[in-house]
C-alpha positions in Angstrom: -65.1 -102.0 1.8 -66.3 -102.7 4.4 -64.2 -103.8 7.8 -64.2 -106.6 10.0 -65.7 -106.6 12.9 -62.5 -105.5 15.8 -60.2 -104.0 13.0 -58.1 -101.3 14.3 -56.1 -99.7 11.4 -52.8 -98.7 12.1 -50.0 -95.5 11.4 -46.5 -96.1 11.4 -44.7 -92.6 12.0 -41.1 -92.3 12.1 -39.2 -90.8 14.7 -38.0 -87.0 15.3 -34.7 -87.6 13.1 -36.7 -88.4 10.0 -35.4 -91.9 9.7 -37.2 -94.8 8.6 -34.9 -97.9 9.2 -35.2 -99.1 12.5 -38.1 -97.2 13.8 -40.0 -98.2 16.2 -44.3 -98.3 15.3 -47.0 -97.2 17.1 -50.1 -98.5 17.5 -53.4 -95.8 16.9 -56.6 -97.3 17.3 -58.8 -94.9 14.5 -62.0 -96.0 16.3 -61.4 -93.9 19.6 -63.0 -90.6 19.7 -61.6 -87.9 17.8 -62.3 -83.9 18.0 -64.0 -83.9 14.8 -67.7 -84.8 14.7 -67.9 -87.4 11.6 -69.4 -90.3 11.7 -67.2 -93.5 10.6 -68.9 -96.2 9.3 -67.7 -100.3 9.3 -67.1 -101.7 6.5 -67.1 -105.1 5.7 -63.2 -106.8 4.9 -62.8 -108.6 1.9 -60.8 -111.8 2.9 -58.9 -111.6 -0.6 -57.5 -108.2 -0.3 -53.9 -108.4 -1.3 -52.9 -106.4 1.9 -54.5 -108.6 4.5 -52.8 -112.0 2.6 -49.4 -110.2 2.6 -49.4 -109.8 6.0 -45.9 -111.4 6.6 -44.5 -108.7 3.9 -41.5 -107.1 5.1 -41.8 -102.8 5.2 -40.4 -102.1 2.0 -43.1 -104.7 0.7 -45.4 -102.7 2.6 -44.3 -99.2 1.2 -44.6 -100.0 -1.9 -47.9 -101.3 -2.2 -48.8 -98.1 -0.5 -47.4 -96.3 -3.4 -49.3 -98.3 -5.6 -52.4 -97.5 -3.8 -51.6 -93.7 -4.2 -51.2 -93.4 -0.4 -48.5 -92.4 1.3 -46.9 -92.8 4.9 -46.7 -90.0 7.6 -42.8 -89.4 7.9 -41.9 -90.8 4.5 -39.5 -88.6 2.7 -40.6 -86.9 -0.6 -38.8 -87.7 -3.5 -38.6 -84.9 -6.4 -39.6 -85.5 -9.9 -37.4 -87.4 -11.9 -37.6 -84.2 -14.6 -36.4 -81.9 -12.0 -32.3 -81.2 -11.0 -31.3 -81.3 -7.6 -31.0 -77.5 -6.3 -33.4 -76.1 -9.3 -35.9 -73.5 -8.6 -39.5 -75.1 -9.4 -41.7 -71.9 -10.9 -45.2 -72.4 -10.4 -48.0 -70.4 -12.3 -49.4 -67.1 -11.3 -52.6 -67.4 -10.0 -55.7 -65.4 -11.6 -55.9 -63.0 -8.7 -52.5 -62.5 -7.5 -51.9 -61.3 -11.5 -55.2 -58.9 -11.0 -53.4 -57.5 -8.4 -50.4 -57.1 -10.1 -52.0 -55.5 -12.9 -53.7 -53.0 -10.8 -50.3 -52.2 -8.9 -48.3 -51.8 -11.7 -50.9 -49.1 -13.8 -51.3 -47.1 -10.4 -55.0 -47.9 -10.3 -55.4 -48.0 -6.1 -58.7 -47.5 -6.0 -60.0 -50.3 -8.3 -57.4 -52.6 -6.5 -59.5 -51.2 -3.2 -62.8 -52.3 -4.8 -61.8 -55.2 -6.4 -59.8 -56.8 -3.2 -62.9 -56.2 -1.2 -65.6 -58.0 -3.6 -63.1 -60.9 -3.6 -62.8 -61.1 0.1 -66.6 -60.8 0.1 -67.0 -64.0 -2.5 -64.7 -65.9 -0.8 -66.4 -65.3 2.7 -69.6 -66.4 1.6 -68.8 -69.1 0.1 -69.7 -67.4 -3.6 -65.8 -67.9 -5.1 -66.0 -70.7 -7.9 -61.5 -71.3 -7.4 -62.0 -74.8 -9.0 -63.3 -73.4 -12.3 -60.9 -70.3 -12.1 -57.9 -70.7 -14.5 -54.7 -70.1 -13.7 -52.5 -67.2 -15.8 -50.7 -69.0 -18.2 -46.7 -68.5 -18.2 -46.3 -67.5 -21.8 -48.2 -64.2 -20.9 -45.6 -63.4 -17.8 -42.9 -64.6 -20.2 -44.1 -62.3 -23.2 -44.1 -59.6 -20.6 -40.9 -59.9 -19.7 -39.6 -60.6 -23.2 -41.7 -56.9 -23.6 -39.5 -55.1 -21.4 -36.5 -56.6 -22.3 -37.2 -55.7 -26.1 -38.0 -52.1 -24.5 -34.8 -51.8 -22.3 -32.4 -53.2 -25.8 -34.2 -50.3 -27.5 -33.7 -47.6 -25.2 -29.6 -49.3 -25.4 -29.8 -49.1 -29.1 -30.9 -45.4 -29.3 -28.4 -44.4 -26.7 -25.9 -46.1 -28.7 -27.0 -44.7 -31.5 -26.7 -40.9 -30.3 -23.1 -41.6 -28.7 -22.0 -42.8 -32.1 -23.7 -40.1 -33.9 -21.7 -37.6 -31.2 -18.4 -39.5 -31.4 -19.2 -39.1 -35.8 -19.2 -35.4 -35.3 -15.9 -35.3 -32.8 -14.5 -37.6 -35.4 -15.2 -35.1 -38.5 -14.5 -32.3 -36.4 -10.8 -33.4 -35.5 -10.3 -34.8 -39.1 -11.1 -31.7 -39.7 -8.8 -29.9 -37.5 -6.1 -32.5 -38.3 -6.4 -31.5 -42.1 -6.1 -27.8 -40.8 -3.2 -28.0 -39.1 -1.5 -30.0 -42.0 -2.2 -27.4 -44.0 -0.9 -25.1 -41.5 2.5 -27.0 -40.7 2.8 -27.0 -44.4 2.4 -23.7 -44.8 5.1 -23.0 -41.7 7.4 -25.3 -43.5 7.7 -23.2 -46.6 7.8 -20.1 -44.7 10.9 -21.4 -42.9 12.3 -22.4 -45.8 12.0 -19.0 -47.7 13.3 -17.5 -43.8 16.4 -19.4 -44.4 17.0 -18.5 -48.3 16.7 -14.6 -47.3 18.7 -15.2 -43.7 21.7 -16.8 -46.4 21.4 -13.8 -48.5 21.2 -11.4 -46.0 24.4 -12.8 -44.4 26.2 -12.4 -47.7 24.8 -9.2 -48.1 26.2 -8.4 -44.5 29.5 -9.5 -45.8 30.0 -7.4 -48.2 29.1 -4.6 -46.1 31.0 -5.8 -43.0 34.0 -3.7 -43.8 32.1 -0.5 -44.1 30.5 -0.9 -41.1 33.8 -1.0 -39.2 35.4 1.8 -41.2 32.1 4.0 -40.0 32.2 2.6 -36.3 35.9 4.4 -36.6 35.1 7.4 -37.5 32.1 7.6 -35.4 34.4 6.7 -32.3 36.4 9.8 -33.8 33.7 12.0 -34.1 32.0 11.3 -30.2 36.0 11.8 -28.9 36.2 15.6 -30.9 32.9 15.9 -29.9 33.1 15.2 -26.5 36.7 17.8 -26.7 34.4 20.7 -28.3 31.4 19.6 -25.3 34.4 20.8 -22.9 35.6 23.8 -24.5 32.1 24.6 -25.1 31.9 24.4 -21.2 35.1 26.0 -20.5 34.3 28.6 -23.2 30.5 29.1 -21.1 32.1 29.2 -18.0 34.3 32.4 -19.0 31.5 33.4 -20.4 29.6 33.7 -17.1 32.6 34.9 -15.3 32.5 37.8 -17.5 29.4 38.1 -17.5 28.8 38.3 -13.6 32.3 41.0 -13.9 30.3 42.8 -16.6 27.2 42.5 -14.3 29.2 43.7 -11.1 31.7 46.4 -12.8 27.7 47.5 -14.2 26.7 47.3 -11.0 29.4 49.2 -9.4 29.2 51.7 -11.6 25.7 52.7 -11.7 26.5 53.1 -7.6 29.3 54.3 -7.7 27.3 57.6 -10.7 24.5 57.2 -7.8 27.1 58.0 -5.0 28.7 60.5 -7.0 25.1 61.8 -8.0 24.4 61.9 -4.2 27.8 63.7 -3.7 27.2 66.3 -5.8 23.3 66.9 -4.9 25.0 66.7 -1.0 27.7 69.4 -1.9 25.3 71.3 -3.7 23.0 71.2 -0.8 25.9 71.9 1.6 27.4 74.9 -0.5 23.6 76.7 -0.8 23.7 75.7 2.7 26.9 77.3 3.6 26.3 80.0 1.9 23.2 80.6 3.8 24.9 79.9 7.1 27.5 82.2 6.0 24.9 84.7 5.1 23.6 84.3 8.3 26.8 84.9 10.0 27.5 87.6 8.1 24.1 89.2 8.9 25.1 88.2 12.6 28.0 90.1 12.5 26.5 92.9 11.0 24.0 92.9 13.8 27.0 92.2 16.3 25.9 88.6 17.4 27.5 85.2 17.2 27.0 82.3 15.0 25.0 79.5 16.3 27.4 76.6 17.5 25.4 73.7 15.7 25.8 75.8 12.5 29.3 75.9 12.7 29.4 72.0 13.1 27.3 71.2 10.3 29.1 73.3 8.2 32.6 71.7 9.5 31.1 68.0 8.2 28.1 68.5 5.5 28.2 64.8 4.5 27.7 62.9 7.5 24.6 62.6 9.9 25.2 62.0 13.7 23.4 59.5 15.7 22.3 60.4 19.1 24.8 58.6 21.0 27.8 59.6 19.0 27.1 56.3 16.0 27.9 57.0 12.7 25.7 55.1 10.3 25.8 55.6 6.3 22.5 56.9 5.2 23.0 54.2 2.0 20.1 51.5 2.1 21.1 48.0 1.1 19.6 47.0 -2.2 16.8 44.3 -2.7 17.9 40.7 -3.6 16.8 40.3 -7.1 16.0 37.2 -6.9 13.3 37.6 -10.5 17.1 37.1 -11.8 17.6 34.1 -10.5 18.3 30.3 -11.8 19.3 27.0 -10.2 23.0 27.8 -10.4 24.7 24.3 -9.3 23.5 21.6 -7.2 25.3 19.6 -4.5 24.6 16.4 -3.2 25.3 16.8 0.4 24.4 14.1 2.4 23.0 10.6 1.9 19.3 11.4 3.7 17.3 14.6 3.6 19.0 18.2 4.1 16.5 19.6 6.6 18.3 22.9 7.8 20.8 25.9 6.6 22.9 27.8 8.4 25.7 30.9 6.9 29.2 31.2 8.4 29.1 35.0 9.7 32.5 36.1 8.0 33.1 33.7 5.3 31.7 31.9 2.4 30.9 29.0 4.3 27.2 27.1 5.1 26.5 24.9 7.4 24.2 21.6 6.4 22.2 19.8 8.8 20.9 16.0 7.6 18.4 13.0 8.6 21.4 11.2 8.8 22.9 12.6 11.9 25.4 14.6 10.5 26.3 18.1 9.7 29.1 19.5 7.0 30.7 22.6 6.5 31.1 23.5 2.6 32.7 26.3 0.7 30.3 28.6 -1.4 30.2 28.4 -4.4 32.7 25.9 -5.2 30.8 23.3 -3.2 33.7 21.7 -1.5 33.2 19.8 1.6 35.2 21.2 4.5 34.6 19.5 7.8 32.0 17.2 8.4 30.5 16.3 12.8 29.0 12.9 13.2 28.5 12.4 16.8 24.7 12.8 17.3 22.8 9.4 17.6 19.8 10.6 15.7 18.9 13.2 13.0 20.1 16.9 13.0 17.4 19.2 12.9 19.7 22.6 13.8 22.7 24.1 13.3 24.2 27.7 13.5 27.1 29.4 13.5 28.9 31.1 17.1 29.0 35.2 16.3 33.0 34.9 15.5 32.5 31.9 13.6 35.0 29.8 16.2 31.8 27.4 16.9 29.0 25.9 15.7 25.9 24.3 17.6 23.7 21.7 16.3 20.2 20.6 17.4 19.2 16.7 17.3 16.9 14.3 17.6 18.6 12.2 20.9 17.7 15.3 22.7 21.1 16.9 22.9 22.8 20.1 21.6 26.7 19.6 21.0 28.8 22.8 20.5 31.7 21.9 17.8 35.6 23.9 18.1 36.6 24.2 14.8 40.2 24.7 16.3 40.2 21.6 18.4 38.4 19.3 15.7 35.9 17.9 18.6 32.5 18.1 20.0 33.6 20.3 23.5 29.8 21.0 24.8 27.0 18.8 25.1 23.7 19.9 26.5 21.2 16.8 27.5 18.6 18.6 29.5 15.8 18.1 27.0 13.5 15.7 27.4 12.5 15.4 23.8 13.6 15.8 20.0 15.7 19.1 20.0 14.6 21.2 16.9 16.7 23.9 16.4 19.4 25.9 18.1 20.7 29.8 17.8 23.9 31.8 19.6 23.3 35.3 20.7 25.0 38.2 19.3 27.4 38.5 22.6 28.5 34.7 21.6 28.0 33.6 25.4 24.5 32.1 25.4 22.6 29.7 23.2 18.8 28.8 23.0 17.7 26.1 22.3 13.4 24.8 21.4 12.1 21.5 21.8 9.4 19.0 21.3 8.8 19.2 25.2 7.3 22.6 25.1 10.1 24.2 26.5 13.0 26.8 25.1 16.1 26.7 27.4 18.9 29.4 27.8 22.4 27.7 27.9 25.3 29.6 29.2 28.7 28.4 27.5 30.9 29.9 30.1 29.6 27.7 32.8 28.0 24.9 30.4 24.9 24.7 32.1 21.1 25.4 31.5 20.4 29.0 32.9 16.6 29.2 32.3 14.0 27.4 31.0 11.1 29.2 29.2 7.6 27.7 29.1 4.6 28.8 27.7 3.5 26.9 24.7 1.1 23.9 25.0 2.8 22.2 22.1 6.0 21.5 20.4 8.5 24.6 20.3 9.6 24.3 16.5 11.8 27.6 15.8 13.6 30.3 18.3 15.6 33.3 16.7 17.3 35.9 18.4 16.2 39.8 17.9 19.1 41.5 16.1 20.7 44.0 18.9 18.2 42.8 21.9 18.4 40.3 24.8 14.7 39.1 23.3 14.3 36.4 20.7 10.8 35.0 19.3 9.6 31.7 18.8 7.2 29.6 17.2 4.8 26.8 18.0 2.9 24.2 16.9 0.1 25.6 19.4 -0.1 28.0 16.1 1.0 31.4 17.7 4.2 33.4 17.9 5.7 34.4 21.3 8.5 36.9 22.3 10.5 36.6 25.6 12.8 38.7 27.4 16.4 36.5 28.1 16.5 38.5 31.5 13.2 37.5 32.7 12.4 34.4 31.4 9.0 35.6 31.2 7.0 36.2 27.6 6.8 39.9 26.6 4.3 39.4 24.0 1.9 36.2 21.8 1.1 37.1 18.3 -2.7 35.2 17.3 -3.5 34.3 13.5 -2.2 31.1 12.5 -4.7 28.8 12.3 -2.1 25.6 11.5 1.2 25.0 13.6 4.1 27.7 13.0 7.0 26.1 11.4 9.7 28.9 11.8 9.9 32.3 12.1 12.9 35.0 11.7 13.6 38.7 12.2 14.3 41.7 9.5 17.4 42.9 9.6 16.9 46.0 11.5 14.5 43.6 13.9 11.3 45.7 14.0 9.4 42.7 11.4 8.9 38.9 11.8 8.0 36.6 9.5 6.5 33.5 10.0 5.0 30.3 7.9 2.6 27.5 8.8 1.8 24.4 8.0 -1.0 25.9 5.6 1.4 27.2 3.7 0.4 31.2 4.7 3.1 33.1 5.3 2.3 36.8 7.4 4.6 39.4 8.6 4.3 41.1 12.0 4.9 44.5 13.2 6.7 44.1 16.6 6.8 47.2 18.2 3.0 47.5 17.2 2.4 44.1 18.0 0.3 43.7 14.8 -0.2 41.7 11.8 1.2 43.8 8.5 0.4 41.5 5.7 -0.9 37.6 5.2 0.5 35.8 2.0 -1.0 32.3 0.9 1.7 30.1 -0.3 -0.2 26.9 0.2 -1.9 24.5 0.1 1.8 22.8 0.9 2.7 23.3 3.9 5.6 26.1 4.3 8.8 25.2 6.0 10.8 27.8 6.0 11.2 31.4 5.4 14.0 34.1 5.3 14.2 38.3 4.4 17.1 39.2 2.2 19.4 42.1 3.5 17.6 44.7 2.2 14.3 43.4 4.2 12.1 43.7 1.1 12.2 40.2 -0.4 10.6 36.9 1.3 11.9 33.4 0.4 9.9 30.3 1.9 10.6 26.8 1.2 7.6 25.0 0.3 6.6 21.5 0.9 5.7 21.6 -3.2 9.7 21.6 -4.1 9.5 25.2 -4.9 11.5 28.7 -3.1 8.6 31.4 -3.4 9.9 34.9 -3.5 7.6 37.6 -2.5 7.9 41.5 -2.2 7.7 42.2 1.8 5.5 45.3 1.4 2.6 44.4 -0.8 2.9 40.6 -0.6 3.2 40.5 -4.8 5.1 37.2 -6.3 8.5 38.1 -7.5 9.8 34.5 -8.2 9.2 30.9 -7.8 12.2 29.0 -8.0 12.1 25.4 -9.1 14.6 22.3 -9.2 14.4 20.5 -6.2 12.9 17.1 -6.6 11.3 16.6 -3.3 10.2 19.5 -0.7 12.3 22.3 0.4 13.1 21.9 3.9 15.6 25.2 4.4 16.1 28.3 2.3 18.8 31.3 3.1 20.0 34.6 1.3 23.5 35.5 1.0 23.9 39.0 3.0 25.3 40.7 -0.5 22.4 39.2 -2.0 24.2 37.5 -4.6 22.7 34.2 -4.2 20.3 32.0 -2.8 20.6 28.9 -0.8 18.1 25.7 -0.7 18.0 22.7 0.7 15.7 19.7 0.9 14.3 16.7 1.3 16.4 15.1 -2.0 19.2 15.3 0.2 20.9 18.1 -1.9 21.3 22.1 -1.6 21.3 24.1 -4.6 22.9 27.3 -5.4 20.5 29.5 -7.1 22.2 33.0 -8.7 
């Protein structure tokens, strides 16, 4: 319509707070120039308009005949639909391109969503995009969609469902299954158990009636182990006679067969001595015919036939002692001895006696063969290594680990000597013949010379590079010999101090050494187990015997100086012939190795000891 001529419409706008009671109006002329460049027109006012009659309306008057005009006031809160809660979520369609989109996103076609958003941007830039005639996606599609993969989801539920049940079917047949078993099974074990029980009752009467039996035969089984266990000791008693007679028998044999051999040699001597006579007699009596005199050495020989003088007026028998024969020979009786290892022997010179050195720093004295102990020394603070007898079996010397020897009087009971010089383990000790001196080898390379009248060190001997492990004393000499574990064999002179001769051939350190009995031979053993005998006056090795591959510890000549025990590190005494080197015996019974080995000088018997902490007897 158009407006009269000065009209000025008017906006009322509320203030920041949004409220509409009270406010205060402004006045906005919509005449004065605006930014915009259109062109408003006057209109003319019809004087019957409703608005310009009511024009002493209050504002709510006002406001509602804006709303029933369909316009509405800048400031004016909007009220909701009357179909619509308070706090609902309003959805409103998908428009047609936003779904494209979607479409496009959701089957992974990029570049058609490229092309296809660049054509629309293009329509809509030139002004080519119809969006008034363009539908909008109906929500039943995006519902049936949804519905889609909500159907999909249920279905993928369902068949998981159905495979667990299908799985907990099977577990359910299987145990069923197994349940039935073991019924069967627990049945089965019942009726067993039951029939168990029926033959456990009749076996217990069955017992009962034998029961009496059974205690009559326990008797006379208790009978029969006590007669038996009567005839075991006369059997023993009976075997030891036996032997006794036997060794008699051996020895009255034995005496005999010397005692034809003697006679045999008397008469072959007398026989010799009578044709000799005769001829000296023929010779005198040819003398005497020619008018000479006898020759004085005749006339002395035929004064004593039977005996042969030694140059300085000795008398020795021209009798040879016999060889040991040890091929005879069986573990006779064993003696356990100490509570450690046995490691060295030693024979009393006038008695049945031996002497037993131990790990655990004692030595005994026993009786042979009986096996009774007779005195026992405990005063060392480590092992015993060494012991030997004094030449008139008054004293005995022992060797030890704390570096000390200790001379023992068997009349006072009491260590009376003790000899601390060495600076190391002390490995063995021997008295000389004359009783006064004793020599001693050690771990510290040295052999020392201890005079007993004065109890003092009278020389120290040193040569060997390494540990000193055996000195022995030349029978009827001021030398003695020892051995090294710089693997050679030395002898010094006592008056010297100085080394007379080194033996070369060991290739493994010499354990011990000892002398033949007339002192011209030494044996000696390493720890390669070779054994080799040396000729000392030629200074020369005689023969080399391989015992190994245990190492040998000890080794010992029998009276005769024919036979060769060593004590192997393999719990066996090998016996070998001195001349040709040939095996005679092998002894075995100790359980552990043989650390000492020793003949008895009437070569009855043989003594071992070792590392099972026992000595045997072997005859």
């Amino acid at each position: 319509r158009p407006r009269p001529e000065g009209f000025r419409p008017t906006v009322t706008m509320g203030n920041e707070e949004g409220d509409s009671s009270g406010d205060e109006l402004v006045e906005v002329d919509a005449l004065e120039e605006s930014d915009d460049d259109f062109a408003y027109e006057e209109i003319d006012i019809d004087e019957d308009d409703p608005l310009l009659l009511a024009e002493e309306d209050d504002f709510d008057s006002a406001l509602r005949s804006l709303a029933g005009l369909g316009g509405s006031l800048v400031g004016a809160k909007d009220t909701a639909p009357p179909d619509v809660a308070p706090g609902e979520v309003v959805k409103k369609p998908e428009v047609m391109d936003d779904f494209v989109r979607n479409f496009l996103v959701k089957m992974g076609m990029t570049s058609t969503l490229e092309k296809f958003e660049a054509e629309w941007y293009e329509l809509e830039a030139t002004g080519r995009l119809n969006m008034e005639g363009m539908p909008q996606v109906p929500d039943v599609y995006n519902t049936n969609q949804e519905l889609n993969g909500t159907v999909m989801s249920l279905k993928r539920e369902l068949q998981n469902a159905k495979q667990v049940a299908h799985k907990a079917q099977s577990t359910w047949d299987k145990f069923r299954k197994e349940r039935d078993f073991h019924r069967l099974h627990h049945k089965r074990i019942g009726q067993e158990k039951n029939k168990l029980l029926d033959d456990i009752k009749k076996l217990r009467k069955h017992y009962a009636q034998y029961e009496p039996t059974i205690k009559e035969l326990k008797r006379k089984y208790e009978l029969a182990m006590k007669e038996k266990m009567l005839v075991r000791i006369d059997r023993d008693r009976m075997a030891d006679k036996l032997e006794q007679f036997e060794i008699e028998q051996e020895k009255k044999e034995k005496e005999a067969k010397k005692a034809e051999r003697a006679r045999q040699k008397a008469a072959e001597k007398a026989e010799s001595a009578r044709k000799k006579k005769e001829e000296e007699a023929a010779a005198i009596q040819a003398a005497a015919k020619a008018g000479g005199a006898a020759p004085k050495a005749a006339q002395q020989a035929a004064a004593s036939p039977g005996v042969q003088m030694a140059p300085k007026g000795r008398v020795f028998e021209e009798e040879k002692p016999e060889p040991c024969p040890v091929e005879n020979f069986n573990l006779n009786k064993t003696f356990k001895g100490h509570q450690m290892s046995v490691s060295n022997l030693a024979l009393h010179p006038r008695k049945a006696i031996i002497a037993t050195a131990s790990d655990d720093a004692t030595w005994k004295m026993w009786d042979i063969p009986s096996g009774d102990l007779i005195m026992s020394g405990d005063g060392h603070r480590d092992w015993v290594a060494g012991v030997d007898f004094h030449p008139a079996g008054t004293h005995l010397a022992s060797a030890s680990g704390d570096c000390t020897v200790k001379v023992w009087d068997f009349a006072q009971k009491r260590c009376t000597i003790t000899f601390a010089e060495h600076t190391q383990a002390v490995w063995n000790a021997a008295f000389h013949e004359s009783g006064d001196y004793i020599a001693s080898c050690s771990l510290d390379h040295s052999v020392r010379l201890w005079d007993l009248t004065s109890a003092k060190c009278r020389l120290a001997f040193r040569g060997h590079v390494d540990s000193v492990n055996e000195v022995c004393w030349q029978p009827t000499t001021n030398n003695f010999a020892t051995s090294s574990s710089d693997k050679t064999v030395s002898l010094w002179d006592m008056r010297s101090g100085l080394c007379a001769q080194t033996l070369y051939g060991h290739l493994n350190s010499v354990n011990h050494l000892c002398f033949s009995t007339d002192g011209d031979v030494i044996v000696s053993c390493d720890a390669d187990g070779m054994v080799k005998l040396w000729d000392v006056r030629m200074v020369a090795e005689i023969l080399s015997v391989d015992c190994g591959p245990h190492p040998a510890n000890k080794v010992a000549f029998d009276r005769a100086s024919e036979t060769v025990a060593v004590a192997s590190d393999d719990g066996t005494v090998k016996c070998f012939n001195a001349a040709d080197g040939d095996m005679v015996a092998e002894l075995r019974g100790h359980e552990d190795a043989v650390q000492g080995v020793l003949f008895d000088p009437y070569g009855k018997y043989v003594i071992s000891c070792g590392s099972d902490a026992t000595f045997r007897l072997w005859a």
